[in-house]
C-alpha positions in Angstrom: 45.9 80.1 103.1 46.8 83.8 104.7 49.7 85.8 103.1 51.8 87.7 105.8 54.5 89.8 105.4 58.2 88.7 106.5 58.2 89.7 110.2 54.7 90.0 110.9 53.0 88.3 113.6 56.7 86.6 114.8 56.7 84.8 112.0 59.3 81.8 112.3 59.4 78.2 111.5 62.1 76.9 109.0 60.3 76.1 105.9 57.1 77.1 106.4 57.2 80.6 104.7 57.6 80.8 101.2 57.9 83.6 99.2 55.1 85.0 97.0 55.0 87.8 94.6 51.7 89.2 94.0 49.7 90.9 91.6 50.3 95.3 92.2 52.7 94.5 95.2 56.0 96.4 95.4 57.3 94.4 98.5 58.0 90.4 98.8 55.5 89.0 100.8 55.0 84.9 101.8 52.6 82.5 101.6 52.4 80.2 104.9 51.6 76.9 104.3 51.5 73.9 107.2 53.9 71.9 106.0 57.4 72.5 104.3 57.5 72.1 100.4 58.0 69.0 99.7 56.3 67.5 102.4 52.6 66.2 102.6 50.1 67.0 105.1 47.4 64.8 107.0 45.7 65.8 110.3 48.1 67.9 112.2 51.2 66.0 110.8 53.6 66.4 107.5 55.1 63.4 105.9 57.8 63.7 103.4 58.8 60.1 101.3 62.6 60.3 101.1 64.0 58.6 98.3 67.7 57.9 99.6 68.0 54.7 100.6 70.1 54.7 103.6 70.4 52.5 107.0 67.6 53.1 109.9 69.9 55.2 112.4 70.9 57.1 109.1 67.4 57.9 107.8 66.6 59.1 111.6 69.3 61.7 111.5 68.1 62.5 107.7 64.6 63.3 109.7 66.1 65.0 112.4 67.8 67.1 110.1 64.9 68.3 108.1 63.0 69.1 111.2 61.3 65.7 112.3 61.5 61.9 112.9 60.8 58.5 111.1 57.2 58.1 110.9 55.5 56.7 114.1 52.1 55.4 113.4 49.8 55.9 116.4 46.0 55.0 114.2 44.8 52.4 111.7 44.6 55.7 109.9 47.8 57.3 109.7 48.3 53.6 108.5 46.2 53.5 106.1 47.3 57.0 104.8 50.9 55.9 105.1 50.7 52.7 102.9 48.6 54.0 100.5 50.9 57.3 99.6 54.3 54.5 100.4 52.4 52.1 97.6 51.8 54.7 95.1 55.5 56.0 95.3 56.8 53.0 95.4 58.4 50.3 92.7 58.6 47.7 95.1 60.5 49.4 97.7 59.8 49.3 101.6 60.1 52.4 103.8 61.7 52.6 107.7 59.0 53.5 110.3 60.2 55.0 113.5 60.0 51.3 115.1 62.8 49.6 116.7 63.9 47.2 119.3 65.8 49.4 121.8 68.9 46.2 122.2 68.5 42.9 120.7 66.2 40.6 121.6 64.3 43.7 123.7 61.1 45.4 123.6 59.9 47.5 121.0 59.3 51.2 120.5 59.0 54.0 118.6 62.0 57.0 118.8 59.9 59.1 120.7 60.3 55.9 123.5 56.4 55.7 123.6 55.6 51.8 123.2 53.4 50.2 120.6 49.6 50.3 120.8 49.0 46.3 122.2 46.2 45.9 119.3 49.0 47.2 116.3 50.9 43.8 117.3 48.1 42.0 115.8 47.2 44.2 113.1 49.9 45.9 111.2 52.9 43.2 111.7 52.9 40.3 108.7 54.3 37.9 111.8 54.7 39.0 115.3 58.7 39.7 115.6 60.3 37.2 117.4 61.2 38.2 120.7 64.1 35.7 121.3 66.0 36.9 118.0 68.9 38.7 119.1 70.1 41.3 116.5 69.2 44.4 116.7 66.2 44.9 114.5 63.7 47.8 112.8 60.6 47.9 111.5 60.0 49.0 107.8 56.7 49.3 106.0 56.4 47.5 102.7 53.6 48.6 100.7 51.7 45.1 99.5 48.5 43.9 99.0 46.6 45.2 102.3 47.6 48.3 104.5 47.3 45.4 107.4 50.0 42.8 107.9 52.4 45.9 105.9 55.5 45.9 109.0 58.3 43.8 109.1 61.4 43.5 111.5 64.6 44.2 109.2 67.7 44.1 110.2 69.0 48.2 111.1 71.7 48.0 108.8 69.9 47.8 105.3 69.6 50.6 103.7 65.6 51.1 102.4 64.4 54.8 102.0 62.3 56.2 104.8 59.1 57.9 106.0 59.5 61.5 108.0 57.2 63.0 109.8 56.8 66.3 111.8 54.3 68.4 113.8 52.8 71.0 111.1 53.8 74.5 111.2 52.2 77.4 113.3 52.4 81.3 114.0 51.8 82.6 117.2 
């Protein structure tokens, strides 16, 4: 990890500076980490576990807020690394996903309005979601016995605590 000074190198980026006092330095200088405390970083992506419990439109504004989105799982990785981190942390609880059906009974996709891998369908739902079921459903994550089989469609308006994700932090 590099240590600049405030306003070095355009420095920028809402929680990504921190500030660090060292050893025999007169001035405040930060420490630059990739993702914002709090958060946890894998590949080129920070993760934060909320533990509100709010509906799924809610818990996307929470993300947007802090500088992100629900979590959209785009490998069996980020999968696994999701559902392992959501079953340590959790006591039973599931956690949103970015995953939605745009209006009832239509196709799915994630808030960035990229669809679904075709394969994930098969690998990460417990049961395929029923594409004649009208109410407006999302997808949560629920931390059981395999990080396969872990999604299920929930109706929007329970409140569950959520997964955010955002792009990591860098300084041009």
């Amino acid at each position: 990890m590099g240590v600049i000074r405030p306003g070095e190198n355009g420095t920028s980026g809402p929680g990504l500076l921190h500030p660090k006092k060292t050893e025999g330095s007169t001035e405040r200088e930060r420490e630059c980490r990739p993702c914002p405390e709090g958060w946890e970083s894998f590949g080129e992506r920070c993760y934060l576990y909320t533990h509100d419990r709010l509906d799924w439109i809610s818990s996307q504004y929470h993300c947007l807020s802090v500088g992100g989105n629900l979590a959209m799982v785009k490998s069996e990785e980020e999968q696994i690394l999701l559902w392992k981190r959501a079953k340590e942390l959790s006591q039973g609880d599931s956690y949103w996903i970015g995953l939605r059906n745009g209006n009832p009974g239509g196709t799915w996709h994630w808030v960035d309005d990229s669809p679904v891998e075709k394969g994930f369908w098969d690998i990460f739902w417990d049961h395929e979601p029923d594409k004649g079921d009208t109410r407006e459903l999302c997808a949560r994550l629920s931390p059981g016995d395999s990080h396969r089989a872990g999604w299920y469609a929930t109706m929007c308006k329970n409140s569950l605590k959520s997964i955010c994700e955002r792009t990591q932090g860098t300084l041009q």
